[in-house]
C-alpha positions in Angstrom: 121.3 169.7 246.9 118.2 169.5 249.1 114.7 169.7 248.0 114.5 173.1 249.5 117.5 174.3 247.0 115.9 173.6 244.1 114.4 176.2 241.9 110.8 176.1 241.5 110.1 176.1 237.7 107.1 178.2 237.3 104.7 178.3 234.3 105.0 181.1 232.4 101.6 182.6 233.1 102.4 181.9 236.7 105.4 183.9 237.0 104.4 186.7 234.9 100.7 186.8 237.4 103.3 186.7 240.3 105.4 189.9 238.7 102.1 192.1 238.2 100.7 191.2 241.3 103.5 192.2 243.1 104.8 195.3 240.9 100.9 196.4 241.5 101.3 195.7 245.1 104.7 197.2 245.8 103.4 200.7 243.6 100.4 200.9 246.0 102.6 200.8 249.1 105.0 203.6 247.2 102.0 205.9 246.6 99.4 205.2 249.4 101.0 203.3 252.3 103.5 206.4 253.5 105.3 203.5 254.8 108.5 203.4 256.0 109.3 200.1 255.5 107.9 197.2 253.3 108.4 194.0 252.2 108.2 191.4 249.5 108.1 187.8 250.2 108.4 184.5 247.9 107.4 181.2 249.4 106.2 177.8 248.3 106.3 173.8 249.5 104.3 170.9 248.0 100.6 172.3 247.8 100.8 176.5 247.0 102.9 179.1 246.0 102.8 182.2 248.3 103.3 186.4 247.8 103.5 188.6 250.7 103.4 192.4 250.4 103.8 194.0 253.6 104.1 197.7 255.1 104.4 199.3 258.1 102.3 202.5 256.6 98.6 204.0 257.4 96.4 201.1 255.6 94.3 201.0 253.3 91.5 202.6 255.3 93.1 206.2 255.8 94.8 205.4 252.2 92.0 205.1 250.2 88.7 206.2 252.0 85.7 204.0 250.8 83.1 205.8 248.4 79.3 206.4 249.7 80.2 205.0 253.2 80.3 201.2 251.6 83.3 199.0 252.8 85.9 198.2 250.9 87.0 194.4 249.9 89.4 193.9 252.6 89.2 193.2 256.8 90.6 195.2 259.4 92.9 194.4 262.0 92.1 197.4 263.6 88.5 196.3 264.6 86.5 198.0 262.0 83.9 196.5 260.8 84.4 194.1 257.8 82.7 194.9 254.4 79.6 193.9 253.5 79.7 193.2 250.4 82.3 192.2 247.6 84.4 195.2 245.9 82.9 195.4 242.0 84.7 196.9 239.7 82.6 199.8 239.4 83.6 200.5 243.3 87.2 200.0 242.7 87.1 202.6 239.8 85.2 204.8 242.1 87.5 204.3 245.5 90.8 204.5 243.4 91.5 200.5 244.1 91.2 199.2 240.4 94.7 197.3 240.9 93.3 195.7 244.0 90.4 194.5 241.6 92.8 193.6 239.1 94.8 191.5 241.4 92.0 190.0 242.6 90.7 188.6 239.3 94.0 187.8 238.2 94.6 185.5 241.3 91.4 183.8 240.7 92.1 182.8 237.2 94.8 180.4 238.7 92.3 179.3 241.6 94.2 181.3 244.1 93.0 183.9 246.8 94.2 187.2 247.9 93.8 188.1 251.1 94.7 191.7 252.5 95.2 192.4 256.3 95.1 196.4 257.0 95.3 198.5 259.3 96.7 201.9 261.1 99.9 199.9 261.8 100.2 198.8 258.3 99.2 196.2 255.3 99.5 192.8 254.3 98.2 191.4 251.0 99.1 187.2 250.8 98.1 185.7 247.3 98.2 182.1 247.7 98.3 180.2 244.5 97.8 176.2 244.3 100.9 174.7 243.4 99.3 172.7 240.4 98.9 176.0 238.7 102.9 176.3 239.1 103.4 173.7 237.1 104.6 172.9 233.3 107.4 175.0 231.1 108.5 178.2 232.4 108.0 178.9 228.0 
């Protein structure tokens, strides 16, 4: 068996971070994206641990229209401008993205990042977790 066929034993909190992320992920592309297509994607080597979310729907700008003309948390690959400022959760609440803020905090627990790519062709959200916080039991 090669490295590359081994299962990566993930800590509990890990993989259960990893399932909400991407059960929150996967319902906003269901209910926003009107996609036709999506994606999930599982990936890791020696430093991180890696979710990918993708669609081929409308993006998050069309999806979910930002409240009193203030940018949302995320950058465009459309060429729009990029936000401002960071997404509170008081602006989530108000622009219908409180899973996107969830995520977000969830990520950062475990020292990760989310990063979300959208635009009229479609949307990529990529949380990148250090592999260190895939360590220990999966108990």
């Amino acid at each position: 068996m090669s490295p590359a066929d081994q299962p990566v034993v993930l800590s509990r909190v890990l993989s259960v971070t990893l399932f909400q992320c991407a059960r929150e992920l996967v319902y906003n592309l269901i209910k926003h994206a009107d996609a036709s297509q999506g994606s999930i994607e599982l990936a890791w080597d020696d430093a991180s641990v890696t979710l990918v979310v993708a669609d081929d729907g409308v993006g998050l700008a069309r999806s979910a229209p930002p409240a009193d003309g203030d940018a949302p948390d995320y950058r465009h690959t459309d060429g729009t401008a990029p936000p401002q400022r960071p997404l509170s959760a008081v602006d989530s609440v108000a622009t219908g993205g409180f899973g996107l803020y969830s995520i977000r905090e969830r990520v950062a627990l475990l020292d990760g990042t989310l990063s979300i790519d959208s635009g009229p062709r479609g949307t990529r959200a990529r949380i990148l977790l250090p592999r260190r916080a895939a360590a220990g039991s999966s108990a």
